[in-house]
N, C-alpha and C positions, 0 to 999 in steps of 0.2 A: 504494500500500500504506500510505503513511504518514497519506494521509488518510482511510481507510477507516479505521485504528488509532485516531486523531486520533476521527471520528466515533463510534466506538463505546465509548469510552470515557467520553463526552459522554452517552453514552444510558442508561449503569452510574449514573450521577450523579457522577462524577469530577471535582471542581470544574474551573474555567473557567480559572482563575490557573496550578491543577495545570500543567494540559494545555499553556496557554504554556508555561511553563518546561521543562517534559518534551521539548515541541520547538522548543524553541529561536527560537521569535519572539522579537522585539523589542517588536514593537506587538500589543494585545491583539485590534489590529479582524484580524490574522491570523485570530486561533485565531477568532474570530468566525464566519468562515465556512463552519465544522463545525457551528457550532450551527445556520444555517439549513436546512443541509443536513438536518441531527435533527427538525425541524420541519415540513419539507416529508417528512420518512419519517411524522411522528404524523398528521399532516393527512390524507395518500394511507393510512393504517391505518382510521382514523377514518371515513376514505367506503366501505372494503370493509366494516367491521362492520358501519354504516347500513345498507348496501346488503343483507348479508346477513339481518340484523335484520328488516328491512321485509320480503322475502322472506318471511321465516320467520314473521313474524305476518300476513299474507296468507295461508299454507297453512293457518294453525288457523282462519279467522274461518269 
């Protein structure tokens, strides 16, 4: 739950520094590992819209 809160917070644009301190890391390469996580969610976003896009200009040609 905490890094699901942690991740989405990160996706609001809630700075990076915030979010450590809010949960209580020490080191920032903690909280680090929300953001990959935010990134690998844009990436996997990124290849459904592709995917659908191309689809959808395929139907009109």
């Amino acid at each position: 739950l905490r890094h699901a809160y942690a991740t989405h917070l990160l996706e609001q644009g809630v700075n990076i520094r915030v979010i450590q301190r809010y949960m209580g890391h020490k080191s920032l390469e903690t909280t680090m590992r929300y953001l990959h996580l935010t990134r690998k969610g844009q990436e996997d976003a990124y290849q459904i819209i592709d995917a659908f896009m191309t689809g959808f200009s395929n139907d009109r040609a």
